[in-house]
N, C-alpha and C positions, 0 to 999 in steps of 0.2 A: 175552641177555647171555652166558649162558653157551657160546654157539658161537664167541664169541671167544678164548675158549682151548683150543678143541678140540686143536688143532696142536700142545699144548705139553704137555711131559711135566714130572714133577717132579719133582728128585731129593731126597728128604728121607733128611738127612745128619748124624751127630752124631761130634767127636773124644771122645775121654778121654783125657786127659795126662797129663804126670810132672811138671804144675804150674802154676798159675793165669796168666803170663807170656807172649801167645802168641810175646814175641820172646826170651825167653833162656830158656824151658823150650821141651821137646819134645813131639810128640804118641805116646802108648800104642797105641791101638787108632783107628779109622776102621770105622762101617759107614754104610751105606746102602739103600736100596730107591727102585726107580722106579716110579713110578706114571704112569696118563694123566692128564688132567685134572680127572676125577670121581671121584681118588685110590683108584683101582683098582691094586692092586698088578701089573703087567706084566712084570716081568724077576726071576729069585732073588732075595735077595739079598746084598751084600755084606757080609764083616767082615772086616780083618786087620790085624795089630799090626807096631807098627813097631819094631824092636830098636836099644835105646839107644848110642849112641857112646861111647866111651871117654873122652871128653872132657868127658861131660857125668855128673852127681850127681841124680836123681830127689829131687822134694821128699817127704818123709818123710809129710808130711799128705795130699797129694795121692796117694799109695797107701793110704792107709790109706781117702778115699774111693772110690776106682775099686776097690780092691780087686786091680789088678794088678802085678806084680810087676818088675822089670826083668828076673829070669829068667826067667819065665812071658813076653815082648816076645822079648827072646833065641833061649827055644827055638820059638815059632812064629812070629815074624814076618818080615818080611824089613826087609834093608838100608832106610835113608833115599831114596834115590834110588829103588829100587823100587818103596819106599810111595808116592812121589811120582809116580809115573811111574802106577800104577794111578788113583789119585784123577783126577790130571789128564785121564786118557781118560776118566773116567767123567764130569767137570763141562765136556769139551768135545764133547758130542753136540749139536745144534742142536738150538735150540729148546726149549731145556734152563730150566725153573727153580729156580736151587738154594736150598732151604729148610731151615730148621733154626730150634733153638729157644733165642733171643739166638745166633745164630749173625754177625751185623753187629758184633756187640762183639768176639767173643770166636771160635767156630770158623775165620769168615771171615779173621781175622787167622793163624789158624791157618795158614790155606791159603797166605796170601798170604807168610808169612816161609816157610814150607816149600816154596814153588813159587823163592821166590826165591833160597833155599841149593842149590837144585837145578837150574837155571838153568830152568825154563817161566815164563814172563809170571806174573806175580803176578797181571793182572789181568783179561787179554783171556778170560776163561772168564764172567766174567760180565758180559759185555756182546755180546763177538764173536757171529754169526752168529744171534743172534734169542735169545741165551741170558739170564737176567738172575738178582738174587738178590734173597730175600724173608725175614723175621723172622717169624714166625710169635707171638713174644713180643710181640713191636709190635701184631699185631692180637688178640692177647688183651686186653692193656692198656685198646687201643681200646674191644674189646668190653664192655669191664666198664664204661668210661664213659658209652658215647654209647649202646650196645643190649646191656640186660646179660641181658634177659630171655632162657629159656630155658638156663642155666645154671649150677650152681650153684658160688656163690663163696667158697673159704676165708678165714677170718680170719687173722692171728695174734695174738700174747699182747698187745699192744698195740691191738686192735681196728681193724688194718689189714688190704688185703686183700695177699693173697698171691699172689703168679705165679709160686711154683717148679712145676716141671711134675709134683713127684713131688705136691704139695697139691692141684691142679687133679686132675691124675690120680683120687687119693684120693678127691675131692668127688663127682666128677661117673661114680665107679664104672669108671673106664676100666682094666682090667688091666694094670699097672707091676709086675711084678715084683721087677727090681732094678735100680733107678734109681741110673745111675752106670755103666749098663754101655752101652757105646754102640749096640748091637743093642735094646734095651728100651726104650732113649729113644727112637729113630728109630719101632718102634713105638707110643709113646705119642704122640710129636706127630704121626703120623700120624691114631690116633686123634682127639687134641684137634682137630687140623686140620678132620673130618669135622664133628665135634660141634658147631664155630662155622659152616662152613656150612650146615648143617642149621638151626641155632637163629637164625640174622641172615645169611641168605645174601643181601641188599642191600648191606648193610655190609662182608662179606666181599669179594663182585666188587668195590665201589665201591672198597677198598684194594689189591687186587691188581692194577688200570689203573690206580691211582696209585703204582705201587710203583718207579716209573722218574723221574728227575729231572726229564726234555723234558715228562712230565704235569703233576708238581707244578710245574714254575715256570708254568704255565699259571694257577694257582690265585694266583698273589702277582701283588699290585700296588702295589709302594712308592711311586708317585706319590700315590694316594689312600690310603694306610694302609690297604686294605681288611681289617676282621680277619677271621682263620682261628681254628678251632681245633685248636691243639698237645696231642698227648699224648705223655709222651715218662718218661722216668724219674729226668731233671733236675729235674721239678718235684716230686717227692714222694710218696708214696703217701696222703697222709693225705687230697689233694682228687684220688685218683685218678689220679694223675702228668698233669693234664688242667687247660687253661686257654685262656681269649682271649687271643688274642696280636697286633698290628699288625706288620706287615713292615718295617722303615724303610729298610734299605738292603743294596744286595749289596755282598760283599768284592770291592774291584777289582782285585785279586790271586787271586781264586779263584772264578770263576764259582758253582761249589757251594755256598757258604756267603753263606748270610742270616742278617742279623740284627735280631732282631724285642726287641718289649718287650712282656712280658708285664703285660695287662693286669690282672691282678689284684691287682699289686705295690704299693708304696708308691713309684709313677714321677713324683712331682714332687720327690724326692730329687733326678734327673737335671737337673732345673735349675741349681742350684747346684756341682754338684762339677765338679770340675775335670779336665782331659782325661786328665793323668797319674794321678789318683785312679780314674776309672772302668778306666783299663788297667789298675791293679794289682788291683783287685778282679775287674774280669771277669776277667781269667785266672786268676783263684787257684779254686781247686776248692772252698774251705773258702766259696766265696760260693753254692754253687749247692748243698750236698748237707747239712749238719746242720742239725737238726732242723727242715727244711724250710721253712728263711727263707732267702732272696736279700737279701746285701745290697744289689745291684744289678740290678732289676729287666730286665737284658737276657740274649738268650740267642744261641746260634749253633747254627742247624739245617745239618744239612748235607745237601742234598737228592738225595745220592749215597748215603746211607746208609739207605734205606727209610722215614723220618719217616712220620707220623703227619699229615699237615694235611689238614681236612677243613673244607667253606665253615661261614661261623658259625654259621648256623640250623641244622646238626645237633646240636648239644647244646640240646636242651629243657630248659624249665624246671623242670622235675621233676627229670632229671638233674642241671642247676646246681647244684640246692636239696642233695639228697644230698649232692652233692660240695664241697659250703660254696663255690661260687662265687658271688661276689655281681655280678650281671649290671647291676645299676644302675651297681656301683661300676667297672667294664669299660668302661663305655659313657660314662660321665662322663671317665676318665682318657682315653677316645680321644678324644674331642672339644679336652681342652686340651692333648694328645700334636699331634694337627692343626694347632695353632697355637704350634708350640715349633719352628721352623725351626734355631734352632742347635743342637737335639737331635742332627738327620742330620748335622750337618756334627761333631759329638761324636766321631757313630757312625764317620762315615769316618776320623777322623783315628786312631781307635783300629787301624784294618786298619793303615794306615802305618805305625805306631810299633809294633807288633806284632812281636816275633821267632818264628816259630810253631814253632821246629826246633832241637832241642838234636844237636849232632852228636857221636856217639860214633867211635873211635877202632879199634871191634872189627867188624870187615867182615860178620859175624853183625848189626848193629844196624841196617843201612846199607840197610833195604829203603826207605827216604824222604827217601832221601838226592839222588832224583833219578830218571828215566826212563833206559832203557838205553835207545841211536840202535839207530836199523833196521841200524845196522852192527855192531854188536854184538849186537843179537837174535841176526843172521845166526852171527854166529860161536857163540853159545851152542847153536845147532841141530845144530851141527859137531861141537859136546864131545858134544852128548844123542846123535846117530848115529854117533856112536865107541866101536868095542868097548872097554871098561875094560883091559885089556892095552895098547891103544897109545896111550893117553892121553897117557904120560911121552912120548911122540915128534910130539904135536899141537905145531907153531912158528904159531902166529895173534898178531898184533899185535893186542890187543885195545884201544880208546879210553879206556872206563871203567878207572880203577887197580879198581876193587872188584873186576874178572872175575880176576886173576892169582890174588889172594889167596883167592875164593870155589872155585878149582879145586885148588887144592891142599888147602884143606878138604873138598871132594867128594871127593879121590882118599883122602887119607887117612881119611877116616870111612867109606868106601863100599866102599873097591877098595886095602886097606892093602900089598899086596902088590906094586903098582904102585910103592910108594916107596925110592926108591934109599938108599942109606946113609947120606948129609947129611939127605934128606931123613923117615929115620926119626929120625934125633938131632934134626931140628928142630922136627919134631911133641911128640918128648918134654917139648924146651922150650915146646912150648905148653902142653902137659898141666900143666907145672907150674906156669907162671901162673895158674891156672885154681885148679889144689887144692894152695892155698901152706897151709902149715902151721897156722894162724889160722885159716880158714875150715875145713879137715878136726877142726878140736878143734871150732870151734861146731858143725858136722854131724855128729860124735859126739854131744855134749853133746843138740843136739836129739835125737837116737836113743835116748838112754839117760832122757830126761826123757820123752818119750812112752811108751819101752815101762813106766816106773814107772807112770804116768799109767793105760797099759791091758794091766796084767800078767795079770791076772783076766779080760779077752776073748779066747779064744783064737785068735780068729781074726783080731784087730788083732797078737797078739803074735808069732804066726806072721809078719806082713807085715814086722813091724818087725825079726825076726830077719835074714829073708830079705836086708833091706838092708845090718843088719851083714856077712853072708858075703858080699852082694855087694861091700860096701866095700874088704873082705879080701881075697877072689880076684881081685879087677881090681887090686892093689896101688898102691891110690891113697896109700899113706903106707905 
């Protein structure tokens, strides 16, 4: 099994930002290391920071965790294009797996609005030329459900288990220094990485060949409901984010997305409610995440995003039992799931009447807003291989409206110097839509109420001075 990845390298990779948002905050720092396959470390490795734009306010919390500063980004890193242009070579070597830890949530998007402010493919790096991306948090999850053995596993105060990496870390003795620093992380889940192979390395291979959509839809079959089990972070910690689930139908609008009904629920609810009722429930988020009741027992896997689904007979009954799943009451809801034909026709009608895309206004938001045509790739190739100096003299008609407005935000946050005199006055006017007077008093006010908060830490209060001077010296008010 394992000569099947021999060929494949793997980049494990971690951001640290200037704030939890990966579409309207920026990313701080980026490192990385590559490994072969039997995560042997094979090339240095990577770290460097990416220095903030003038247009942009780092969230005050989010330094006070990373610990880094806008001028600490400043004085060592480079330009935004730069940063991007480094990442980008490094996650397009073939044959490349890129790995991190919730890195599908949250880096990943990282990547993809950062590759898109900067015109590279947001996406063809993890898929193009044999390359693919992997969660490493996913198969922790996993591992704590279905093969927990050889591992030890932290609580928290609630007597749930814990997946931050700095607790896992902690537990299982793996050296985490300072977690929150993107070189220490990439370290740790390296570690972690090893530790699960080592301790369920069946489990491990068995999710890394399913870590590509063309394998998992091999595993669904909505004709027969056959059930799978889902682990995923929708369902809860309390039964191990882990449950029976039946497949009932794909989005006919999006190949990727299935929608399944988890067998554990209270799913004879779905008989009775009505088509408009389950659409405003499933989409509302407040139906899938407090205190870990569904009010509506279905879910949407997206089989693009690395999931979790494994055939049903790997959760044993030992496991079930821990995890308060009750496998009678799974087995009973599928059989009269089986015989509820106006359920599927529920489920489709809801993809219909679904609006899935809130459209903003701000050319920064607009990475889903659509696929750029090969004719626009083509042109974005044009801007990336033109010296920053003759940028102002590129004439390309470009199809998409978002290319005009994305390159004059590239010249002016990257290459400011490029901008001719309208087009410095017109930047100013953006700046000040951005930090209008109202929003500069609440990002004082938060400043002044945290540094009261941790006057007596000197090393939080350092951070939070550092922002007041920053505020000051970049003359945002």
């Amino acid at each position: 099994m394992m000569s099947l990845i021999d060929k494949y390298t793997f980049l494990i990779h971690d951001y640290e930002t200037f704030g939890k948002h990966p579409t309207f905050d920026r990313p701080a720092q980026f490192a990385s290391i590559r490994t072969d396959s039997n995560f042997k470390i094979i090339e240095d490795p990577n770290i460097f920071f990416c220095r903030p734009t003038n247009d942009y306010l780092p969230d005050p919390e989010a330094v006070l965790i990373t610990g880094i500063t806008p001028q600490q980004a400043l004085r060592n890193g480079v330009n935004e294009a730069e940063f991007a242009r480094h990442i980008n070579k490094l996650f397009c070597v073939p044959d490349t797996c890129i790995l991190g830890y919730n890195n599908i949530n949250f880096d990943d998007e990282i990547s993809r609005n950062l590759f898109y402010r900067n015109f590279y493919d947001p996406y063809s790096w993890s898929w193009q030329q044999g390359n693919s991306r992997w969660d490493l948090l996913n198969v922790v999850r996993a591992c704590y459900a279905l093969r927990p053995n050889g591992i030890e596993w932290p609580f928290n105060n609630e007597g749930k288990p814990s997946f931050r990496l700095e607790h896992l870390t902690s537990a299982n003795n793996i050296e985490h220094i300072n977690a929150h620093n993107a070189m220490d992380d990439v370290y740790a889940t390296l570690a972690l990485a090893k530790l699960i192979r080592q301790a369920q390395p069946k489990l491990f291979y068995y999710l890394y060949h399913h870590r590509r959509k063309q394998q998992l839809k091999k595993l669904v079959n909505v004709t027969t409901m056959k059930p799978l089990v889902y682990v995923s972070s929708c369902l809860g910690a309390s039964r191990g984010n882990t449950t029976w689930i039946a497949p009932i139908a794909w989005n006919p609008y999006n190949s990727n997305e299935l929608l399944v009904c988890d067998l554990s629920g209270d799913i004879r609810i779905l008989d009775n409610l009505k088509t408009h009722t389950l659409d405003a429930d499933f989409y509302s988020k407040n139906s899938t995440v407090k205190n870990n009741t569904t009010t509506v027992p279905l879910k949407l896997v997206h089989l693009n995003k690395c999931p979790v689904l494994v055939p049903a007979n790997t959760l044993r009954s030992i496991d079930a039992d821990r995890l308060g799943i009750h496998r009678q009451q799974c087995l009973d809801n599928l059989t009269w799931l089986r015989l509820q034909p106006k359920i599927r026709k529920k489920a489709l009608a809801l993809f219909s009447e679904h609006e899935n895309f809130m459209s903003s206004d701000d050319v920064d938001t607009q990475l889903y807003n659509g696929f750029f045509n090969d004719t626009d790739r083509a042109s974005m190739d044009i801007i990336l291989a033109t010296a920053p100096q003759n940028l102002p003299a590129l004439n390309i008609d470009f199809i998409d409206p978002r290319i005009k407005s994305l390159l004059f935000r590239y010249r002016a946050r990257n290459f400011s110097y490029t901008l001719d005199y309208d087009e410095q006055i017109f930047w100013l006017e953006h700046r000040k839509k951005i930090f209008t007077q109202p929003r500069l008093i609440t990002y004082i006010h938060k400043l002044e109420m945290l540094y009261l908060e941790n006057k007596d830490d000197m090393q939080k209060a350092r951070l939070l001075r550092a922002l007041f001077i920053y505020l000051h010296k970049n003359s945002y008010y």
